[in-house]
C-alpha positions as CSV (number, residue, x, y, z in Angstrom):
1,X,0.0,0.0,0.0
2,X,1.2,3.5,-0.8
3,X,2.0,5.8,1.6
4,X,2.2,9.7,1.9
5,X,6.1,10.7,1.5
6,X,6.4,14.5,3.0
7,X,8.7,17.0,1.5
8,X,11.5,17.9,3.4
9,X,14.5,20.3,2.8
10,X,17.2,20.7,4.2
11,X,19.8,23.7,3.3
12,X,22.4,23.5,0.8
13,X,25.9,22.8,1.6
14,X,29.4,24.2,1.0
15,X,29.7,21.8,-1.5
16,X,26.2,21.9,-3.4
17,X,26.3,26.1,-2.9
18,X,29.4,25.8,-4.9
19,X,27.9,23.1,-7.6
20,X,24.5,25.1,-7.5
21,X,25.6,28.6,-7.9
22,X,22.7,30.1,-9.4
23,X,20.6,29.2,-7.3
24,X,22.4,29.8,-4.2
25,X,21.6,33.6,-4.0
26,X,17.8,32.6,-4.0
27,X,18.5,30.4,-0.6
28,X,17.5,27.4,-2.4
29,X,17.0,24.4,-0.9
30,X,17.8,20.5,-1.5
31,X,14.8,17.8,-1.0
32,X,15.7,15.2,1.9
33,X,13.3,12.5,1.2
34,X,12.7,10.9,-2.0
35,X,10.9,12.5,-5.6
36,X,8.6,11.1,-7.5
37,X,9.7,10.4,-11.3
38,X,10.0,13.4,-14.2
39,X,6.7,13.3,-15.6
40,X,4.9,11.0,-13.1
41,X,1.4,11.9,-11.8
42,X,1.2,11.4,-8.1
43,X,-1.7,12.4,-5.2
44,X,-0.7,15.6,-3.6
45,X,-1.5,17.3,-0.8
46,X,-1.7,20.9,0.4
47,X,-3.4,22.1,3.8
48,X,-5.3,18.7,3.9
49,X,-6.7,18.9,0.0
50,X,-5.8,16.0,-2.2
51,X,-6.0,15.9,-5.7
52,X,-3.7,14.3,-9.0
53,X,-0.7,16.5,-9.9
54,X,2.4,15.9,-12.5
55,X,6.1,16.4,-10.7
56,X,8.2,17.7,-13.2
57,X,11.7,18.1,-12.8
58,X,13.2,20.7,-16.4
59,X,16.4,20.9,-17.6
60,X,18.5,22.4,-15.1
61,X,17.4,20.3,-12.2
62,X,14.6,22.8,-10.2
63,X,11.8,20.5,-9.6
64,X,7.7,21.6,-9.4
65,X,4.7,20.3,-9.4
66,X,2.5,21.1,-12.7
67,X,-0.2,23.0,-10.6
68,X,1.2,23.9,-7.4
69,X,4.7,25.7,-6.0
70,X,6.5,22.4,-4.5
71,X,7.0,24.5,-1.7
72,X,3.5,25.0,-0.8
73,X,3.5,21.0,-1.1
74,X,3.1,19.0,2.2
75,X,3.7,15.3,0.9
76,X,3.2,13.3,-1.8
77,X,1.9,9.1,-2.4
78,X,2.7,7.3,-6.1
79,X,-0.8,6.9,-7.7
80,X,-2.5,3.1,-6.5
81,X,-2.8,0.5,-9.1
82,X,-6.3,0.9,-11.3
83,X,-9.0,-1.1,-10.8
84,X,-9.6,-4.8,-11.5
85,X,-12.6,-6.2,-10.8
86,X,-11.1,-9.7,-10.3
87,X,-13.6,-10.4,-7.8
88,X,-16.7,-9.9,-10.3
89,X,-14.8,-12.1,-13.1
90,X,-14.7,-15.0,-10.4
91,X,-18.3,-14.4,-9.8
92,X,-19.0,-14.3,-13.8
93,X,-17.3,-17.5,-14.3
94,X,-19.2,-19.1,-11.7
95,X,-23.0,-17.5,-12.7
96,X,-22.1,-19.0,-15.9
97,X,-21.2,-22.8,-15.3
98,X,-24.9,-22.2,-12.9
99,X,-26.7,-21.3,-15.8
100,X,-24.6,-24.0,-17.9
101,X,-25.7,-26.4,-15.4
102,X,-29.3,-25.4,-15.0
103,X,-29.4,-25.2,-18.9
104,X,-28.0,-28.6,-19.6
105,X,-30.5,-30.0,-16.6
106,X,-33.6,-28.9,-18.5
107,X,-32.4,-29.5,-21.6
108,X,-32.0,-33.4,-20.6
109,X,-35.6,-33.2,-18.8
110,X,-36.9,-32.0,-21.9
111,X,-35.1,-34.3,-23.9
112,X,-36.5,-37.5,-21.8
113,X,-40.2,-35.9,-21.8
114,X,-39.9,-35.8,-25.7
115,X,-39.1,-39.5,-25.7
């Protein structure tokens, strides 16, 4: 079962200040828990509203979310599987060999009333 993932930050180091330059001077910040995929839609959630959002990560590395700031993000959860009603299939399978049954039981009792 998925579970929610929060987004946390943590400030840049020496090191990444150095490597991210640019973005230093806007106090960037690095991500301390894991991202979902470039291009995956995932459940998001912002002051308790859930709803389906793309993360999108461009060219030079700055990551958002398609319809919200990823700051104003409080965690996200990978989309569940879809749907499959196994369960009714099952069920199908087994209404069927009834009627087979029941079909093949009064075909035989017409059969021997005919004879």
């Amino acid at each position: 079962m998925n579970k929610w993932i929060p987004l946390k930050t943590r400030p840049m180091t020496e090191e990444e200040s150095t490597y991210y330059r640019d973005w230093a001077e806007y106090d960037a910040k690095i991500f301390d828990c894991p991202l979902p995929d470039d291009g995956q839609e995932v459940l998001i959630t912002v002051n308790g509203i859930t709803w389906i959002d793309t993360f999108i990560r461009d060219d030079t590395d700055w990551c958002y979310f398609e319809s919200y700031d990823i700051d104003d993000v409080d965690a996200w959860m990978p989309l569940p599987e879809p749907y499959k009603p196994q369960e009714s299939e099952e069920i199908s399978d087994t209404n069927m060999k009834m009627w087979e049954e029941l079909f093949k039981a009064e075909s035989e009792e017409k059969h021997d009333t005919d004879r």
